[in-house]
C-alpha atoms as an extended CHARMM CRD file, in Angstrom:
* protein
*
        96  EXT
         1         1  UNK       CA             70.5290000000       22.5840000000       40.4880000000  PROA      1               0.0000000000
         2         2  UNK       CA             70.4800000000       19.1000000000       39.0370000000  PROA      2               0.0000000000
         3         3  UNK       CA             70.0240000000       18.5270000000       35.4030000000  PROA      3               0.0000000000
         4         4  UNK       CA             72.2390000000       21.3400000000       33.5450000000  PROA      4               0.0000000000
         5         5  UNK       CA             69.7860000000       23.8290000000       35.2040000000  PROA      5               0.0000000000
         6         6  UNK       CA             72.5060000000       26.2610000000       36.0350000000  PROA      6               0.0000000000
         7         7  UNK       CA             72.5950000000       29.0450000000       34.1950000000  PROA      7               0.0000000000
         8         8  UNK       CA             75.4480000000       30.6650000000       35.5360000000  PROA      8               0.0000000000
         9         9  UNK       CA             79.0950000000       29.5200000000       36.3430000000  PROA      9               0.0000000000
        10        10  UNK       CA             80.8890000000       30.9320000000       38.8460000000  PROA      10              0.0000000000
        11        11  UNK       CA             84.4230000000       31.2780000000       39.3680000000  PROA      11              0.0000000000
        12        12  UNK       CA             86.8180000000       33.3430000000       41.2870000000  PROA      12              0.0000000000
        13        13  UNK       CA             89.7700000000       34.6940000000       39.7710000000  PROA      13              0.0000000000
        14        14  UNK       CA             93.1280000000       36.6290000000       40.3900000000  PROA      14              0.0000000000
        15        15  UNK       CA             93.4830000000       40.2060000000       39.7740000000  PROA      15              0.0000000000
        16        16  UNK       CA             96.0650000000       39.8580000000       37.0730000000  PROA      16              0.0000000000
        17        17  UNK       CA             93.2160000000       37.5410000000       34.8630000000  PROA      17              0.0000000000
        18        18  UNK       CA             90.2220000000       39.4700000000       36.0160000000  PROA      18              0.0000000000
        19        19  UNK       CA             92.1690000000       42.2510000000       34.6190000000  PROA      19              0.0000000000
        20        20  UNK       CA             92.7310000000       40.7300000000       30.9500000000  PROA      20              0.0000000000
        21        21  UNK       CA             89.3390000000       39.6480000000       30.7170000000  PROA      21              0.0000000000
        22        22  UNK       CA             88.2250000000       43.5530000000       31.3600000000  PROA      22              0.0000000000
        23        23  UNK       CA             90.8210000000       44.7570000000       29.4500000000  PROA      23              0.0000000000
        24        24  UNK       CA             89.9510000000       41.9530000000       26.0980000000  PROA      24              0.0000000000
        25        25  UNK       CA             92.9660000000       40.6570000000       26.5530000000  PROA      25              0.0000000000
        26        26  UNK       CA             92.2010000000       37.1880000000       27.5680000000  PROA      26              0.0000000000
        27        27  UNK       CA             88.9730000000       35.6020000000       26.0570000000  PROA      27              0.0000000000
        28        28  UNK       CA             89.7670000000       32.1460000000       27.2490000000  PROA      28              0.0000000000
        29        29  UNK       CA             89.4070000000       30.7930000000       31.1980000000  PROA      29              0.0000000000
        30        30  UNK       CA             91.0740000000       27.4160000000       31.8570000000  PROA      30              0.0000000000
        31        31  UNK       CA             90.5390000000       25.0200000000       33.9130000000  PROA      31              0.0000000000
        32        32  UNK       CA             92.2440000000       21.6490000000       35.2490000000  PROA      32              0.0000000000
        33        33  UNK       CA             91.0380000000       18.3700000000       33.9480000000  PROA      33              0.0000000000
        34        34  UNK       CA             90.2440000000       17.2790000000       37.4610000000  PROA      34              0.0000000000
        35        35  UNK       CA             86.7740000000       15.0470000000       38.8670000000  PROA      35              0.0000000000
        36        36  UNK       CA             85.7780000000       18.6370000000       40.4610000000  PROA      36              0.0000000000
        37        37  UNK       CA             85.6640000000       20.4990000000       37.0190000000  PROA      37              0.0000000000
        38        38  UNK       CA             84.3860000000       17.4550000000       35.0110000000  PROA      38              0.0000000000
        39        39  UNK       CA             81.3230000000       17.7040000000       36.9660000000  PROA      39              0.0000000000
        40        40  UNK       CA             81.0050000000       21.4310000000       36.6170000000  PROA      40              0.0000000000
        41        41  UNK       CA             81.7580000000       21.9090000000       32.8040000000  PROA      41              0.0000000000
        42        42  UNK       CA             80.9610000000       18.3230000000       31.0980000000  PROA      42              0.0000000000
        43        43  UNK       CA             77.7720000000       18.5880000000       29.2890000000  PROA      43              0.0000000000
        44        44  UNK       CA             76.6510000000       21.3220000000       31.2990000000  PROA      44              0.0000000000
        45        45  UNK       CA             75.1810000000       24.6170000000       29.0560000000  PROA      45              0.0000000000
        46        46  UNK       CA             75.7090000000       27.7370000000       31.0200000000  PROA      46              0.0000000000
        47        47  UNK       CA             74.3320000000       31.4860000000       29.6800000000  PROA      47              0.0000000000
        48        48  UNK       CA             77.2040000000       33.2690000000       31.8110000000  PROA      48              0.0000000000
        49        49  UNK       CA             80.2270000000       32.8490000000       33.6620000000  PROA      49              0.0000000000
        50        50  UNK       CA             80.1870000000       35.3080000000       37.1320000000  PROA      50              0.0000000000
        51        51  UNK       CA             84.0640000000       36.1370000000       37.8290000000  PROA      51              0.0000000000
        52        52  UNK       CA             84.9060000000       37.2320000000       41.5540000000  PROA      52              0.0000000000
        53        53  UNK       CA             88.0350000000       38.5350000000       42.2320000000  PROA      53              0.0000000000
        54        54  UNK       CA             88.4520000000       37.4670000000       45.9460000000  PROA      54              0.0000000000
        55        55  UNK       CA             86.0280000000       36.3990000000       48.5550000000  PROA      55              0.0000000000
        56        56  UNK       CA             85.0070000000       40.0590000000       49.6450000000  PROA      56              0.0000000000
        57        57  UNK       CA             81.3520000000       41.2370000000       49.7580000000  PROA      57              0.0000000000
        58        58  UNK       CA             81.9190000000       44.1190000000       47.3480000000  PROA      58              0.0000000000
        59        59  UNK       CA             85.1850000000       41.9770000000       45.6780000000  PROA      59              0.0000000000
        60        60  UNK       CA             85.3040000000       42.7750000000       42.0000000000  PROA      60              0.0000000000
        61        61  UNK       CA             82.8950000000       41.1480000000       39.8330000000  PROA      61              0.0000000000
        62        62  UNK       CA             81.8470000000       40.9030000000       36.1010000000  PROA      62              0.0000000000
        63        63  UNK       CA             79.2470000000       38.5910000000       34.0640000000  PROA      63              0.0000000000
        64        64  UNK       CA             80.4900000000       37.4810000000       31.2360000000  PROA      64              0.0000000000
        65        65  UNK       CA             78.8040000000       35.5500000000       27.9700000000  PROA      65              0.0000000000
        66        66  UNK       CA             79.6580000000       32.0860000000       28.5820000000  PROA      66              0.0000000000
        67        67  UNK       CA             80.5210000000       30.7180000000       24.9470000000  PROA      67              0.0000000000
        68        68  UNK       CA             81.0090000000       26.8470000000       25.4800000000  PROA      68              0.0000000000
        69        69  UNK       CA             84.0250000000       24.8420000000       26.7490000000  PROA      69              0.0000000000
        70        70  UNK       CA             86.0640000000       22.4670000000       25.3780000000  PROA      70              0.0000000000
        71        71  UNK       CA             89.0980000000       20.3010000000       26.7060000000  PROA      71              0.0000000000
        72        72  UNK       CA             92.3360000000       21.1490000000       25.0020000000  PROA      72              0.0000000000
        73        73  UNK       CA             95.8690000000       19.3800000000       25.4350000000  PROA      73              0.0000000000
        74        74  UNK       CA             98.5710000000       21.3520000000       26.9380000000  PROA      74              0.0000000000
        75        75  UNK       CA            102.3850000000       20.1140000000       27.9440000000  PROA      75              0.0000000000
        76        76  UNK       CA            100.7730000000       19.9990000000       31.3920000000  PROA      76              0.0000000000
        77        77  UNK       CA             97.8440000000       17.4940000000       30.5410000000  PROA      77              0.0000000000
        78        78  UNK       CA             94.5350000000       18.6190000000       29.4370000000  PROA      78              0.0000000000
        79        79  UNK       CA             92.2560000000       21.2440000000       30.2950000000  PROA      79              0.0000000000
        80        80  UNK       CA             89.0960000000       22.8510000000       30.2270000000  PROA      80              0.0000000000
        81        81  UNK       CA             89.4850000000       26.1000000000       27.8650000000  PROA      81              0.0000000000
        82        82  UNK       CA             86.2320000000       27.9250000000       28.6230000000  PROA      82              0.0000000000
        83        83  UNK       CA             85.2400000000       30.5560000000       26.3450000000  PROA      83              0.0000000000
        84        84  UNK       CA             84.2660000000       34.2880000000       26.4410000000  PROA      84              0.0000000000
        85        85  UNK       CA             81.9660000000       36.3130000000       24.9500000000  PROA      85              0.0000000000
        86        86  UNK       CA             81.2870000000       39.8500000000       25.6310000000  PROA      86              0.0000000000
        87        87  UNK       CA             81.4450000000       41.8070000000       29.3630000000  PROA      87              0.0000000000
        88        88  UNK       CA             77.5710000000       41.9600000000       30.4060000000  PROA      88              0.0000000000
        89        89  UNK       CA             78.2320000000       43.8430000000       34.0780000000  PROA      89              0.0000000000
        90        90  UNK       CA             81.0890000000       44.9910000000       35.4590000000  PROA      90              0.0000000000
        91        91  UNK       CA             80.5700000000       46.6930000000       39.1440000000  PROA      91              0.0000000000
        92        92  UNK       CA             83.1010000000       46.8750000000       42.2500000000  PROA      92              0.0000000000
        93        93  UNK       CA             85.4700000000       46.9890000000       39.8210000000  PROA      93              0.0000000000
        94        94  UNK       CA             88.7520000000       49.9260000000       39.8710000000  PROA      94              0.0000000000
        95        95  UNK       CA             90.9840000000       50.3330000000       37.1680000000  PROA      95              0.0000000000
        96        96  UNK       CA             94.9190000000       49.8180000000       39.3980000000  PROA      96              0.0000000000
């Protein structure tokens, strides 16, 4: 969709972060500053970020409030530090 008309960003994730965000533990999702997530994340408003965890059909997966994004500087470089809001759906998902 051209023109910020996505509404939804999607991302896959490991288990270990997919986990945190279910649990509350981690309300932040980062991202390199690289070409590929320029053009996903600069001015581009999204309602909700869709985590996967893993490529399977019935993988793990949760909408979450997507809350804006802003770059931060680590020791790394700088990054994308994408902001959560509340769990909207969770299904597919087991507690390990």
């Amino acid at each position: 969709a051209k023109g910020g008309q996505t509404k939804n960003l999607c991302l896959t994730l490991h288990r270990e972060f997919f986990d945190a965000i279910v649990e509350g533990t981690k309300r932040t999702e980062y991202r390199d500053d690289k070409d590929y997530w320029r053009r996903r994340l600069v001015g581009r408003a999204y309602q909700e970020v869709h985590f996967r965890n893993g490529y399977a059909t019935k993988a793990p997966f949760m909408r979450v409030q997507f809350k804006g994004v802003r770059k931060v500087r680590t020791i790394e470089g700088s990054r994308f530090a994408i902001r959560l809001g509340k769990i909207l759906e969770l299904k597919f998902y087991r507690k390990r």
